[in-house]
C-alpha positions as CSV (number, residue, x, y, z in Angstrom):
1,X,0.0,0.0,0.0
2,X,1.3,3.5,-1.0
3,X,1.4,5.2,2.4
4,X,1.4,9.2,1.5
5,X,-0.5,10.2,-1.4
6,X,3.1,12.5,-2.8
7,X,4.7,9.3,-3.3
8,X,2.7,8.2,-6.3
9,X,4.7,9.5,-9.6
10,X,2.2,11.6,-11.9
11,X,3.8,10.7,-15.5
12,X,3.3,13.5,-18.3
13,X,4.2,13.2,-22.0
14,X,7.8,15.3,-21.5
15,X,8.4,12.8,-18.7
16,X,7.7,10.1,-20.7
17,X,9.5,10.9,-23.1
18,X,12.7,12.2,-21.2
19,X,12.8,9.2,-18.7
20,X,11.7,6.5,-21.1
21,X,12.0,7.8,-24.5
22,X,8.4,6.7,-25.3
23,X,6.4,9.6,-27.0
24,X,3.2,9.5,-25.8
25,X,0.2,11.6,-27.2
26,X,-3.0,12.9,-25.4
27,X,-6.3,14.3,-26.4
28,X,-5.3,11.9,-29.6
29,X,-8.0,9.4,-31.2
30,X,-6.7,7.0,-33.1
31,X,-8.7,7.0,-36.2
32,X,-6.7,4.0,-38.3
33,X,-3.9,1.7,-37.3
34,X,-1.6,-0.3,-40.4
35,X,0.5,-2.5,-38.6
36,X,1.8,-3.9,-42.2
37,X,3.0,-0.1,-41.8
38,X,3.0,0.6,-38.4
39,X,1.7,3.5,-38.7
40,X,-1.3,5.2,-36.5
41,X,-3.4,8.4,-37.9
42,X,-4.2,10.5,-35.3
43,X,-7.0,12.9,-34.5
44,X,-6.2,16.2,-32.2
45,X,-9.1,16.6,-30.5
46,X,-8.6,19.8,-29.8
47,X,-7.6,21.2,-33.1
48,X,-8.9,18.5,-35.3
49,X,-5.7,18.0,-37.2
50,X,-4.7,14.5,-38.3
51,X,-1.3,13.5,-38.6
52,X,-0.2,9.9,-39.7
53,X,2.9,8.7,-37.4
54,X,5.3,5.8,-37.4
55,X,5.9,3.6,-34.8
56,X,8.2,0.8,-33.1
57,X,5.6,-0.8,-30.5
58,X,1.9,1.2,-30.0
59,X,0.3,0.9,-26.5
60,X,-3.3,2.2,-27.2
61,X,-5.3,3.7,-23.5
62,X,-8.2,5.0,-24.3
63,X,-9.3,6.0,-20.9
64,X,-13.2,4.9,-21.3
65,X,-15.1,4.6,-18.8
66,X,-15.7,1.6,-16.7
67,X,-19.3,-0.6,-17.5
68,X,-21.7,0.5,-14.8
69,X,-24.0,-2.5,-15.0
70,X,-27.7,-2.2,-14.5
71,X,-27.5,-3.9,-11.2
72,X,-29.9,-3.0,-8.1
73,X,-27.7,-1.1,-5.8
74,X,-25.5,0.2,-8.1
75,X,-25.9,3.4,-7.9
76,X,-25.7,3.1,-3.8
77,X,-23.0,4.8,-1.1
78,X,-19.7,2.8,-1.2
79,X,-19.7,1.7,-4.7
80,X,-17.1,3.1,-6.3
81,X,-15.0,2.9,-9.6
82,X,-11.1,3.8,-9.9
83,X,-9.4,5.2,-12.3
84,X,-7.9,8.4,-11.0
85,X,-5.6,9.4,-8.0
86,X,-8.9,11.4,-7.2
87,X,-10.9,8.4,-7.2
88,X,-8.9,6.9,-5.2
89,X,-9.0,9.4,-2.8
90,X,-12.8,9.4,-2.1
91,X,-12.5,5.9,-1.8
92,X,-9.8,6.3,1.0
93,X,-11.8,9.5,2.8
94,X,-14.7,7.2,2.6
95,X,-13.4,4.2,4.3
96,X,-11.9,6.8,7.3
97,X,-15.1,8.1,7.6
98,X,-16.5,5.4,8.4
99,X,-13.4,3.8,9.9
100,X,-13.9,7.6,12.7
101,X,-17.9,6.4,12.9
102,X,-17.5,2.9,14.1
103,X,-14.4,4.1,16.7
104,X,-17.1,6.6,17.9
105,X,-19.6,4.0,18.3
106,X,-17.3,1.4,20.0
107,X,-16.1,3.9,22.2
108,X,-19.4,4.4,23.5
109,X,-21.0,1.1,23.5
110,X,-17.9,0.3,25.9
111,X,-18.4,3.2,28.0
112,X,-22.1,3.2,27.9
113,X,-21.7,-0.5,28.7
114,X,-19.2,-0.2,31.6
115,X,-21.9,2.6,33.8
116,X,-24.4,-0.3,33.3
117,X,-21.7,-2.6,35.2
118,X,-21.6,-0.2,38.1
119,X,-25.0,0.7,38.6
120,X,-26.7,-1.2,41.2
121,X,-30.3,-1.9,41.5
């Protein structure tokens, strides 16, 4: 378990391509792929140009969403998806919430339970 939340490495395109020489494009869509070519056209989905580049081996993450099924209780407190360091976080704020609620309510179960002991009819 990754203790401290600054310890995770949050990787960019420069630091990709600096620390592992892989070039790695974002807000892309791949519109074709010719691996007789190895080649990939992409979109810029911000500008809309399409470029056609070259490639040695092509990792394709097309950051979809996950498949919410149509299950009852889906949509319920405490079910979660993860894909993000933020998504991770409300997972983690989640679980010490309730971790803080059910220290709270041991603490005074015991204590309620102990003036119980020592009361005398």
């Amino acid at each position: 378990m990754i203790e401290k939340e600054a310890s995770l490495m949050v990787a960019n395109a420069p630091l990709f391509k600096v620390q592992f020489a892989i070039e790695a494009r974002t807000n892309c869509e791949a519109t074709a792929v010719s691996p007789k070519n190895k080649t990939v056209d992409l979109r810029d989905v911000t500008t809309g140009a399409v470029t056609t580049e070259s490639y040695d081996k092509l990792v394709l993450s097309p950051g979809a969403l996950s498949i919410r099924l149509p299950l009852p209780g889906i949509d319920l407190p405490g079910i979660f998806q993860v894909r993000t360091v933020p998504d991770a976080r409300t997972i983690r704020q989640w679980i010490e919430k309730g971790t803080d609620f059910l220290e709270e309510c041991t603490s005074t179960a015991a204590s309620s339970s102990s003036s119980r002991r020592g009361a005398r009819w």
